[in-house]
C-alpha atoms as one frame of an Amber mdcrd trajectory, in Angstrom:
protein
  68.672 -69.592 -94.788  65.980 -72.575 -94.802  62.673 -72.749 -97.193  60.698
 -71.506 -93.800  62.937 -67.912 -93.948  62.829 -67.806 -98.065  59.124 -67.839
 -97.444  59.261 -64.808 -95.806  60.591 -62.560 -98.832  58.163 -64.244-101.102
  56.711 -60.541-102.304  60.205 -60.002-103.749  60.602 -63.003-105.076  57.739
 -63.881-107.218  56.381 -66.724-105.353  56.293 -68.912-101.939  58.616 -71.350
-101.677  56.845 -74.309-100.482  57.215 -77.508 -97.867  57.467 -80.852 -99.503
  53.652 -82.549 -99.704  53.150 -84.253 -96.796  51.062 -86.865 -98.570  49.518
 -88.844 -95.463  48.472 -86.157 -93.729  44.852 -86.561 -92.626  44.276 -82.999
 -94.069  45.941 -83.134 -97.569  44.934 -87.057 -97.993  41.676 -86.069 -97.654
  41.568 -82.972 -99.909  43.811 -85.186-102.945  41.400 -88.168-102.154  38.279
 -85.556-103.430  40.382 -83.799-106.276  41.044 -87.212-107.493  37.621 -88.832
-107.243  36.423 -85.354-108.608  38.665 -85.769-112.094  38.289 -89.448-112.230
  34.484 -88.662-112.431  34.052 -85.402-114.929  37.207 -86.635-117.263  34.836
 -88.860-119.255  32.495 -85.820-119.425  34.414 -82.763-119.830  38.231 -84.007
-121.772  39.981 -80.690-122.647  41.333 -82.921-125.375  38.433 -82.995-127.400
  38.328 -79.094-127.007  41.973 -78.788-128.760  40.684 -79.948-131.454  40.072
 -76.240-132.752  43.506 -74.936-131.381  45.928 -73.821-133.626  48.029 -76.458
-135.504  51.297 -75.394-136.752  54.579 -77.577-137.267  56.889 -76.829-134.372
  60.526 -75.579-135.404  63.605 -74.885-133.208  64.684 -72.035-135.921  61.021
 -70.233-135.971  60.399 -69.354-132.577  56.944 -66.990-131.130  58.916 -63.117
-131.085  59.528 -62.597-127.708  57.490 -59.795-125.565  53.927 -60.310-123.956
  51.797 -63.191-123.242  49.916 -65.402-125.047  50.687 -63.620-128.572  49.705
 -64.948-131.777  52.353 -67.542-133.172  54.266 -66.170-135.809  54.270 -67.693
-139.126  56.296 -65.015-141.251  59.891 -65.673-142.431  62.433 -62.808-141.896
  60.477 -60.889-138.871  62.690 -60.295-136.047  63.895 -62.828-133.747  62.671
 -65.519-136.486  65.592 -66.655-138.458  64.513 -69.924-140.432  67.888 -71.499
-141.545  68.100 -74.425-144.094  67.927 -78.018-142.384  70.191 -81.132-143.465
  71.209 -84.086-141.937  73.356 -82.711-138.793  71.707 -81.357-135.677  70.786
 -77.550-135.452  73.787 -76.077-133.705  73.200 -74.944-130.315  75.028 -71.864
-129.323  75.992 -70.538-125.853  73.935 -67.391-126.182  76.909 -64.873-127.860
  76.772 -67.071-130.799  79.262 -69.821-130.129  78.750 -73.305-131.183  78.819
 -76.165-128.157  81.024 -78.697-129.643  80.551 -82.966-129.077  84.023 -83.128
-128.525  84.596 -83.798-132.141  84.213 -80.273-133.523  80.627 -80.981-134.819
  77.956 -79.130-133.734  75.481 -80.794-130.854  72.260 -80.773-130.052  71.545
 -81.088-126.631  68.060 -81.770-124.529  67.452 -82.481-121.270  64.410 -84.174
-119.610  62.960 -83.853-116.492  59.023 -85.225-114.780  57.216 -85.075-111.363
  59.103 -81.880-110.412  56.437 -79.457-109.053  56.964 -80.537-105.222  58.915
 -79.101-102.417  61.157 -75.932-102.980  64.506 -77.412-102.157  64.652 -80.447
-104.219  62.581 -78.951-107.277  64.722 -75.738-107.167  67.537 -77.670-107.090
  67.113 -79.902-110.101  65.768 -76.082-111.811  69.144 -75.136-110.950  70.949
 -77.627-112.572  68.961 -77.389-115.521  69.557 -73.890-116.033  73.786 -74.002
-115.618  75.170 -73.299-119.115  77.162 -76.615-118.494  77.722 -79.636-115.911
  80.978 -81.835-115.435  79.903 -85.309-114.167  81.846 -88.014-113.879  84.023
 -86.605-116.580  81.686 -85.183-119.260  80.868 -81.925-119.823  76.927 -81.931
-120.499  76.058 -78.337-122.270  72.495 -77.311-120.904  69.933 -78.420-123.259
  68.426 -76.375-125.943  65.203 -78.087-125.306  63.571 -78.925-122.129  60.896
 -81.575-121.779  58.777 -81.786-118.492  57.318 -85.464-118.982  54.376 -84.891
-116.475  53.359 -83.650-113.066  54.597 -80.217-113.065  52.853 -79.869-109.860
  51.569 -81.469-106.688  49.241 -82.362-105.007  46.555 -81.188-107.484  46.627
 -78.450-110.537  45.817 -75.215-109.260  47.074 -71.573-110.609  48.455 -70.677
-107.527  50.075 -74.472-106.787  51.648 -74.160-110.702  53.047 -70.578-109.668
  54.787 -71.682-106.117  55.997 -75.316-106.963  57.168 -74.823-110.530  56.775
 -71.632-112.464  58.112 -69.758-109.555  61.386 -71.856-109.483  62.032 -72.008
-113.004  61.937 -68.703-113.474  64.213 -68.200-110.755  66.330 -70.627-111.815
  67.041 -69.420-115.166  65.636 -65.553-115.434  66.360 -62.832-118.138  63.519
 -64.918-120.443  62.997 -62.980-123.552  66.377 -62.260-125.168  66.276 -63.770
-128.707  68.461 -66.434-129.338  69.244 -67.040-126.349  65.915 -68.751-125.007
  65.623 -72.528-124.846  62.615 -74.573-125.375  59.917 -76.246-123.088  57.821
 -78.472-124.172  55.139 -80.031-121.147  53.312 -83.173-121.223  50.614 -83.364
-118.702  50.542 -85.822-115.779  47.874 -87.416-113.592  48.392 -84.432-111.304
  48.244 -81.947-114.175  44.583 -83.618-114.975  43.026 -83.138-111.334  41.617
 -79.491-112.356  40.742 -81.022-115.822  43.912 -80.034-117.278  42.466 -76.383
-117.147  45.947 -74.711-115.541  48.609 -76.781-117.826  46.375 -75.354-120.727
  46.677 -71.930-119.924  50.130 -71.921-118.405  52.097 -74.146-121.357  49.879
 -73.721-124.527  50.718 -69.599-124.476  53.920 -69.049-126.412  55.242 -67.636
-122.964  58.219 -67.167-121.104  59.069 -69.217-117.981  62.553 -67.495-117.137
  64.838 -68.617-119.842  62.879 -71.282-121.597  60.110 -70.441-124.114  57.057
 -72.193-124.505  55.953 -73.176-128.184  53.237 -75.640-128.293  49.531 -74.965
-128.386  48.378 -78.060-127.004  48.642 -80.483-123.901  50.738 -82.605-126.761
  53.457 -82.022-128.987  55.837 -83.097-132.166  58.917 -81.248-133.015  61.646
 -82.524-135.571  64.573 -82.409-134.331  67.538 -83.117-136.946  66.633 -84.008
-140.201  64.437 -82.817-143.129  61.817 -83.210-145.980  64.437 -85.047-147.759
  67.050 -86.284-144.856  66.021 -88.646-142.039  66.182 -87.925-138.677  65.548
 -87.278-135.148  61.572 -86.490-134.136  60.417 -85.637-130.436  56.993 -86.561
-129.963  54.619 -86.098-126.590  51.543 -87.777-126.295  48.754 -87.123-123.548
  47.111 -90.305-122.884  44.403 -88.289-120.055  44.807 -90.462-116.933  45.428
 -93.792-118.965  42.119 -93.817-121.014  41.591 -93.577-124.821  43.867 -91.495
-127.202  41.161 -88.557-128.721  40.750 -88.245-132.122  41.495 -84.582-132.647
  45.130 -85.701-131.120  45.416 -88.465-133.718  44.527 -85.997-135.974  47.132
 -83.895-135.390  49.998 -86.365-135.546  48.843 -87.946-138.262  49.409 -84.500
-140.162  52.112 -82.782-138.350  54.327 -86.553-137.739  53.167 -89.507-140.200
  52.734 -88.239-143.509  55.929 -86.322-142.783  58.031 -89.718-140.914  61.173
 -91.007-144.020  62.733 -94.509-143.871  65.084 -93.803-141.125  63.503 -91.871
-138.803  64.060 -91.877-135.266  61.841 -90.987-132.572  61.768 -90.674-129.214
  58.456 -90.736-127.581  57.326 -89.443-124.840  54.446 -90.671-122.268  53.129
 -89.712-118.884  53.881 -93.271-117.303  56.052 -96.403-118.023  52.776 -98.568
-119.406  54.963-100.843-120.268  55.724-102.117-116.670  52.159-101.248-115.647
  50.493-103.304-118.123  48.309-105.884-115.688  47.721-102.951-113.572  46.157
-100.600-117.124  46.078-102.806-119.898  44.181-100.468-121.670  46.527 -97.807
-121.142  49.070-100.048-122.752  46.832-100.725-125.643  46.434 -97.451-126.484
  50.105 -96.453-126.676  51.099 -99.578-128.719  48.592 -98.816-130.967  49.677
 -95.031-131.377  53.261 -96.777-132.019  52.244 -99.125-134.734  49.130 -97.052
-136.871  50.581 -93.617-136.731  54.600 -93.942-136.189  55.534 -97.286-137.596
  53.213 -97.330-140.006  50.362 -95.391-141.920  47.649 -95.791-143.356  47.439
 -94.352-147.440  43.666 -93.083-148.117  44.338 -93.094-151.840  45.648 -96.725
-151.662  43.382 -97.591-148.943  46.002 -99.993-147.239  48.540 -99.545-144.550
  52.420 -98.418-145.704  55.746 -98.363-143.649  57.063 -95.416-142.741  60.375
 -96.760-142.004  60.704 -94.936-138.896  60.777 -96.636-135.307  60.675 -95.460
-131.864  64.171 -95.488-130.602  64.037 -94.356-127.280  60.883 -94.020-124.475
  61.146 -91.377-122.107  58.600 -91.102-119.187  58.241 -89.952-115.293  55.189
 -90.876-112.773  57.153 -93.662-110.919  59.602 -91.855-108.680  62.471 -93.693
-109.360  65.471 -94.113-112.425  64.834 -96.870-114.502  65.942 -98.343-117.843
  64.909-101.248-120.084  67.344-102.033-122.925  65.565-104.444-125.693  67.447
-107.823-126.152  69.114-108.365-129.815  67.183-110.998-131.817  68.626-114.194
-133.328  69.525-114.564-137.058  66.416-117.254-137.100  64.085-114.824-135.639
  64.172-116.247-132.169  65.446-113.987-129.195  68.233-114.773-127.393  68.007
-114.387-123.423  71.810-112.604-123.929  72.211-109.197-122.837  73.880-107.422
-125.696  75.424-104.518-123.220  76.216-101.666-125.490  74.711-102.186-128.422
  73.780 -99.138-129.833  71.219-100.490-132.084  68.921-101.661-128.795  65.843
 -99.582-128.405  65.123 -98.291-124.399  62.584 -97.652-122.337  63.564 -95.122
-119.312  61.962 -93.984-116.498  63.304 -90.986-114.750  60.925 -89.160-112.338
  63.014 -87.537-110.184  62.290 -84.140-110.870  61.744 -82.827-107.274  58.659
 -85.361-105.950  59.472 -87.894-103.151  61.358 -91.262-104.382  59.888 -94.213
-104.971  61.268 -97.769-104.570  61.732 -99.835-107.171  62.509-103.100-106.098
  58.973-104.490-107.610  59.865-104.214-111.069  60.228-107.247-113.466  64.051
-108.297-114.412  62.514-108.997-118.201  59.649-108.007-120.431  57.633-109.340
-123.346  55.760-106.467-125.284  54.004-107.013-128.687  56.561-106.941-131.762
  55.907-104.765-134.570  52.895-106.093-137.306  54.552-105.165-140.722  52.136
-103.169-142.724  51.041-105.854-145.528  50.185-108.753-142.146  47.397-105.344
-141.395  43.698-106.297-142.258  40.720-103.703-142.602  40.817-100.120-143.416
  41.676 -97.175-141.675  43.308 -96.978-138.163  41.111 -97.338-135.471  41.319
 -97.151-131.644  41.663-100.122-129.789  38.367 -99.838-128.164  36.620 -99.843
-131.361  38.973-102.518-133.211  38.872-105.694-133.055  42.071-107.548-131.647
  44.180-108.310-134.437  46.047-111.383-134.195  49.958-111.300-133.979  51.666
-114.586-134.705  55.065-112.588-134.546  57.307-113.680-130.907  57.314-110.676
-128.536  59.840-108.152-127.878  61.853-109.271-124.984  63.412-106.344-122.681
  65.905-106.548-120.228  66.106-104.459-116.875  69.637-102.298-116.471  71.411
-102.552-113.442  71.480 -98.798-113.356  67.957 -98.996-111.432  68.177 -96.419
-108.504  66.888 -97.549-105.877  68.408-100.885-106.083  66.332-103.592-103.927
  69.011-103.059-101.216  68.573 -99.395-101.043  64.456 -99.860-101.244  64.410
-101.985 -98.194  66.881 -99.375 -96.555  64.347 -96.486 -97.513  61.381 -98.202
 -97.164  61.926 -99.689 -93.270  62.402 -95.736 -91.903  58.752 -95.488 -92.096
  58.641 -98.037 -89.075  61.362 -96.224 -87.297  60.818 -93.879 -84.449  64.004
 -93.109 -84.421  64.400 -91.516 -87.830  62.634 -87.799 -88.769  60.898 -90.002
 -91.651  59.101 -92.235 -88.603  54.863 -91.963 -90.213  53.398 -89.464 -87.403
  56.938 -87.402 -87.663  56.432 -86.686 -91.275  52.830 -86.508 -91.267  51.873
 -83.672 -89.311  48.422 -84.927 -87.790  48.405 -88.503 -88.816  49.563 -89.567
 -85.027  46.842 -87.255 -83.688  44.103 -88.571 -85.979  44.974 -92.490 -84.909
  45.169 -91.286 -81.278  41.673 -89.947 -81.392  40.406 -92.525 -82.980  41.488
 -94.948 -80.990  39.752 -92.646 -77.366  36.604 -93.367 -79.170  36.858 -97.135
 -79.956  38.288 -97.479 -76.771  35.183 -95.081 -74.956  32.520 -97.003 -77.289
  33.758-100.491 -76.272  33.900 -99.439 -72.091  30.963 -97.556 -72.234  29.137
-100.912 -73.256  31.580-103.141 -70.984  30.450-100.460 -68.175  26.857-100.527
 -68.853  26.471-104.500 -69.087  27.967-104.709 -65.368  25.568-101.574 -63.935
  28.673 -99.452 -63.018  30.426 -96.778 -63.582  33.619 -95.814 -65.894  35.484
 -95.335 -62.901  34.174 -98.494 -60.762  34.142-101.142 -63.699  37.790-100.098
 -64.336  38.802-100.670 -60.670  36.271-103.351 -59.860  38.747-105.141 -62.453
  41.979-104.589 -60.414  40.676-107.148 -57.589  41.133-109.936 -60.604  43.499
-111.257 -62.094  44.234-107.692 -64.412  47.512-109.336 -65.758  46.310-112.140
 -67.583  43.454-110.273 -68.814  45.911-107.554 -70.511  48.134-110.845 -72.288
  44.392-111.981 -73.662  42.836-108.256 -75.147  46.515-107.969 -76.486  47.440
-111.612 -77.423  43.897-112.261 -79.458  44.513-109.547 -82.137  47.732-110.618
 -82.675  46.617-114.561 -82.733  43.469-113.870 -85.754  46.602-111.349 -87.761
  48.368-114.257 -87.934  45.876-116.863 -88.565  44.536-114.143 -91.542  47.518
-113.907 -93.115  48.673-117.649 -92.967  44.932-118.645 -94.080  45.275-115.556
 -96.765  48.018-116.217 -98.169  47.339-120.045 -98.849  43.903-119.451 -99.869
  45.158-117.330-102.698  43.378-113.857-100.984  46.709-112.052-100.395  46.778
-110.737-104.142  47.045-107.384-105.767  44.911-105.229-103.469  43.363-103.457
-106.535  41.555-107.043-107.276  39.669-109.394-104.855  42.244-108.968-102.362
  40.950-105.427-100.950  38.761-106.739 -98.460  41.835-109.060 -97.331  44.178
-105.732 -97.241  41.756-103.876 -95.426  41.199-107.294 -92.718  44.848-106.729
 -92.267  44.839-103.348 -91.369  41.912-103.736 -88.782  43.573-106.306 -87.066
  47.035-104.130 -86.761  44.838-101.747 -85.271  42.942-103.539 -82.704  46.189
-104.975 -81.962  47.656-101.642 -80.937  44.601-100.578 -79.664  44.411-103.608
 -77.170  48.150-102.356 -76.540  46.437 -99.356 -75.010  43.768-101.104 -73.287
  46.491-103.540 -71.727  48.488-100.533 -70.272  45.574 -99.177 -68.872  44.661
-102.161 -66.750  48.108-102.841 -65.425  48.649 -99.299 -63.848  48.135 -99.202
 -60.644  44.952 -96.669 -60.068  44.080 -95.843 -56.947  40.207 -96.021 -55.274
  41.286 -92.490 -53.496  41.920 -90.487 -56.324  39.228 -88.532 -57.818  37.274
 -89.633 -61.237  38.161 -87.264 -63.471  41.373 -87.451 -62.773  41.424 -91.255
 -63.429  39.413 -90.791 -66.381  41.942 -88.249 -67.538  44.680 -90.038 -67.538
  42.962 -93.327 -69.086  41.974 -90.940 -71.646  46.113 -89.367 -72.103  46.930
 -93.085 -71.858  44.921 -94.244 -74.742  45.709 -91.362 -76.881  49.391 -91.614
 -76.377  49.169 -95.911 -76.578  47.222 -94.757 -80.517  49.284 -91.954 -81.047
  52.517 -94.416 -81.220  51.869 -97.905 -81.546  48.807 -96.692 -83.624  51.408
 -95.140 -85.596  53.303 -97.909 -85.654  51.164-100.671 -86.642  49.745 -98.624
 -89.187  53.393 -98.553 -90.346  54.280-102.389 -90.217  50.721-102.848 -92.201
  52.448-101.029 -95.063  55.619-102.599 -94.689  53.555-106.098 -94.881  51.617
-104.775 -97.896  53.947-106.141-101.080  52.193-104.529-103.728  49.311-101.554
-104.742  48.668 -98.482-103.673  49.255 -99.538 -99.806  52.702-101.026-100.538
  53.653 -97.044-102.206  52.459 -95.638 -98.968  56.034 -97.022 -97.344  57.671
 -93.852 -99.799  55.037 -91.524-100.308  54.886 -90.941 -96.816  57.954 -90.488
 -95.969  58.554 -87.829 -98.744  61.934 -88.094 -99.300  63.979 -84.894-101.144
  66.724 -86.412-101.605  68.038 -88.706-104.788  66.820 -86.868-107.684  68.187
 -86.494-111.409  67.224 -85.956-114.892  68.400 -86.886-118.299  70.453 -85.211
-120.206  70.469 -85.861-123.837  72.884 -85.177-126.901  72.578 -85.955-130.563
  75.491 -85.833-132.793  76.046 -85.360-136.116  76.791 -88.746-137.090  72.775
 -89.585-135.592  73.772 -91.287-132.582  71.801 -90.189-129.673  73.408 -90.276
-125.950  71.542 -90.058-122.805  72.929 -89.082-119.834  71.321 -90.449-116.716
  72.516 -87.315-113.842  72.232 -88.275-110.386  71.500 -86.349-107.535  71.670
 -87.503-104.063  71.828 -85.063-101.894  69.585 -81.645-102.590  70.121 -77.971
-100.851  68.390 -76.785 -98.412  70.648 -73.611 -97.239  69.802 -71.040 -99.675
  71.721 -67.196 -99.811  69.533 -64.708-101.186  71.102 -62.067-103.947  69.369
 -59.287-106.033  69.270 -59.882-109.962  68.731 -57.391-112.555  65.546 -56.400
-112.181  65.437 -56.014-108.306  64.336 -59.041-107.636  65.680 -61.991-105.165
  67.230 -64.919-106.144  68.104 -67.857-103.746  71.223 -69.356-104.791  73.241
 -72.670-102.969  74.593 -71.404 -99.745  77.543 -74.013-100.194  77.272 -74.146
-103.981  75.334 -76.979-106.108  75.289 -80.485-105.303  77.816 -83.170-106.689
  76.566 -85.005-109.214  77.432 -88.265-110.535  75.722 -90.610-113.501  73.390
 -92.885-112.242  74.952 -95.220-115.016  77.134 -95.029-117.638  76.004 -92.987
-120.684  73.108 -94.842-123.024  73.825 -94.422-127.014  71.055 -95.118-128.713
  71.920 -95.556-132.881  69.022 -93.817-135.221  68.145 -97.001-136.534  67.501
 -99.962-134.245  67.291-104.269-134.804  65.612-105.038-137.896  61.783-105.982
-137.547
């Protein structure tokens, strides 16, 4: 059965499956348009950050985990209580076991620690339910490997759409999940989740993500432990023995990092981090490709990097010290698309080489996988190389204590960049973009605009009847007749030359904009001066189709006998049909024309495509080497079967079984230590 019939039994099962976001739809575009403006306006006034501040604090720990049973308990802190064995760390990986106390093998008889990671996943039914399925199988073969399902899961932002709502968590994500993976609250045999909030997640001021993931709950199978909208765990390692660390950091919509969350890093990761330590940090967008667009944003995350993981500051000394550890591997959602920058090896003189070094484990990467259930997003824009800031060794530091960048001054930084290289794993590839991204001008594909945006056709239609009405209604009244009579009084002339003009001027000042644009220097980033230039563009398009509509009406041949409304009704069907479609479709081609901004993501957005998702899947081995695993999904279910589980519940399983799956690339290993500074 389809997400429509599943929607039906929704009593039985827990929730309502719901319809991918249709995301330029004159109805939800208008209600996300005041969500957004809403949060963009209180965040600087009300930041739940600043409130965490007098949460608990406790060091997370895979082997101490909140007993299961109700809701929102106290954490527990006490060593030998049920369900919280604390075992001895050393320098290998917790083992994982299957659940009946059998250790998943690397294929080398050591024990494995697995993790999987997975962003902008709380969309439609069938492609979030279908990753959620995935995620909770006890193992995948792909492409050869056998990938054991992680003991930790990391949602890396958006676990919802279009805006953060209790009942929008319940149906696009909780819902699923727990479907996905039920029988939560058997003791060791839980996983992990650990959440890291998104733009999305911040459009109710972050109020539902705090309650739902800061509760020590249950969602199915996977147990929530932190008490914050950020997180650290260790994951191999010890007090003694260097490691793995996973760290989250909520960076609220791009602005400052708040001091209660440096706070808590600085005691729960960098007084803790040893000379090789390895972390992999988390962050609710790829800043790093988005750093003319939210320099600031960048800013803030390289300075997190440098004063509280790659170095830190020692209050009896009062100077800065190395910690020895480096971020090995970033992991991040937001764009809808599979990404991955590998960092290129530097010379023996100091100087970068423009080589590629391929495999080299030692490379640190930047990866963006959002593909957790949202519609895909092209990603033909992004830059073949980088050139971020390189690391300032403790003793080049000036001043005293860490401070934010917005109350720093710049420090200088004589030391050449880090140079990154884009993969060609990227999915989508340019060729596939311009494949995806031209069905939005297509009427002869479901993902034409007005077919996948119920009311956007309509909307264009009607406003083109009252443009065209206003601009008669004067014509009309200038000449002292009627609607009726000025339209026919224009039949005895010359009707088909004056159709080529009304259409052909449009067209001629579209192109004279854009040629005059575009060598002036206005056809730039929409987000700076170009806006009013975008905007010119997409006036134009529309008076162009609207003339379309205007020329159509005054080359049919209307008759003097019939009666005036009639006439007038069918000028009026004409005009709303000419908007309705070439509206539509000039409204299309202005996106397509748009190269870059929020216009130019309009060509994916609204087309909400379900298909070609993934997430990461992610093993550390005993010997420290960390592999990622980059799964691929290209085609998601949408026949479900329903069957009862345990509890009398429903449970929608694949109709035809799950998807194939194949490796967007081959599989990343990233070393524990990386190039030396």
């Amino acid at each position: 059965m389809k997400r429509a019939e599943l929607a039906q039994h929704s009593d039985r099962l827990g929730f309502t499956p719901r319809d991918a976001v249709r995301w330029l739809a004159p109805a939800q575009l208008g209600r996300t348009a005041v969500r957004v403006v809403l949060a963009s306006v209180f965040a600087d006034f009300g930041d739940k950050r600043e409130l965490e501040g007098g949460f608990p604090r406790y060091d997370l720990d895979l082997d101490r985990l909140p007993v299961p049973g109700q809701p929102a308990q106290p954490v527990v802190r006490d060593l030998g209580l049920p369900g919280t064995p604390r075992t001895s760390r050393s320098d290998e990986p917790a083992e994982e076991t299957d659940g009946q106390g059998a250790g998943l093998a690397d294929g080398s008889g050591a024990a494995a620690l697995w993790l999987d990671f997975t962003a902008d996943l709380g969309d439609g039914f069938d492609a979030t339910y279908t990753v959620a399925s995935l995620l909770a199988e006890k193992s995948l073969l792909v492409d050869g490997h056998e990938l054991s399902r992680g003991k930790v899961l990391v949602l890396g932002g958006d676990e919802v759409y279009p805006v953060a709502a209790p009942a929008a968590y319940e149906d696009r994500m909780v819902g699923p999940y727990r479907t996905a993976l039920p029988g939560g609250g058997s003791p060791g045999r839980d996983g992990v989740l650990l959440a890291l909030p998104g733009n999305h997640d911040w459009y109710d001021g972050l109020t539902s993500f705090i309650r739902l993931f800061t509760r020590q709950r249950n969602i199915g199978g996977w147990r929530t432990i932190q008490t914050r909208s950020y997180f650290a765990l260790r994951l191999t390692g010890g007090d003694d023995s260097p490691g793995w660390w996973l760290v989250g950091l909520d960076s609220q919509l791009g602005q400052y990092i708040d001091e209660p969350q440096l706070d808590y890093f600085y005691n729960t990761v960098t007084t803790r981090l040893l000379p090789g330590d390895a972390i992999i940090l988390c962050v609710a967008a790829p800043y790093w490709v988005r750093e003319t667009e939210n320099a600031n944003a960048f800013r803030q995350v390289h300075f997190f990097e440098q004063d509280y993981l790659r170095r830190r500051f020692n209050h009896r000394a009062g100077l800065f010290e190395e910690t020895g550890a480096s971020v090995r591997l970033w992991l991040t959602g937001d764009l809808h698309h599979y990404s991955r920058y590998e960092e290129l090896a530097p010379e023996a003189t100091g100087k970068r080489t423009g080589a590629r070094p391929g495999d080299d484990p030692r490379q640190t990467q930047l990866i963006t996988c959002g593909l957790g259930g949202a519609f895909l997003l092209d990603a033909r824009w992004l830059p073949a190389e980088l050139t971020l800031p390189a690391h300032q060794p403790a003793h080049a530091v000036t001043g005293t204590e860490p401070r934010t960048p917005a109350a720093a001054e710049p420090r200088s930084n004589p030391r050449p960049g880090r140079r990154f290289a884009l993969a060609p794993g990227t999915f989508p590839g340019k060729a596939e973009s311009r494949q995806f991204r031209g069905r939005l001008a297509n009427p002869l594909t479901p993902f034409w605009l007005p077919l996948r945006n119920p009311g956007f056709g309509s909307a264009l239609g009607i406003a083109h009847l009252v443009a065209a009405l206003t601009l008669w209604t004067v014509f009309s009244a200038f000449r002292g007749l009627s609607f009726v009579d000025s339209l026919l009084s224009l039949r005895a002339g010359n009707t088909g030359l004056l159709a080529v003009a009304i259409l052909a001027v449009p067209l001629f000042l579209l192109l004279l904009l854009v040629t005059l644009g575009t060598a002036l220097g206005l056809a730039r980033d929409p987000r700076e001066d170009g806006a009013g230039f975008t905007v010119a563009r997409g006036a134009l398009w529309q008076l162009t189709a609207l003339g379309a509509g205007i020329a159509v009406v005054l080359l049919l041949p209307w008759q003097a006998a019939w009666p005036p409304f009639l006439t007038l009704a069918l000028v009026l069907a004409v005009i709303f049909a000419t908007g309705f479609g070439a509206g539509s479709e000039a409204f299309a081609l202005f996106i397509l024309g748009t190269p870059r901004g929020e216009v130019a993501s309009w060509a994916m957005s609204g087309q909400a495509i379900e298909d070609h998702k993934g997430f990461l899947r992610i093993r550390i081995t005993a010997d420290g080497n960390l592999t990622v695993y980059p799964v691929a999904v290209d085609r998601v279910c949408r026949d479900w079967t329903l069957t009862e589980d345990d509890d009398g519940g429903l449970r929608p399983v694949p109709a035809t079984g799950l998807p194939p799956l194949r490796l967007f690339e081959p599989p990343v290993t990233v070393a524990r230590e990386g190039f030396a500074p």
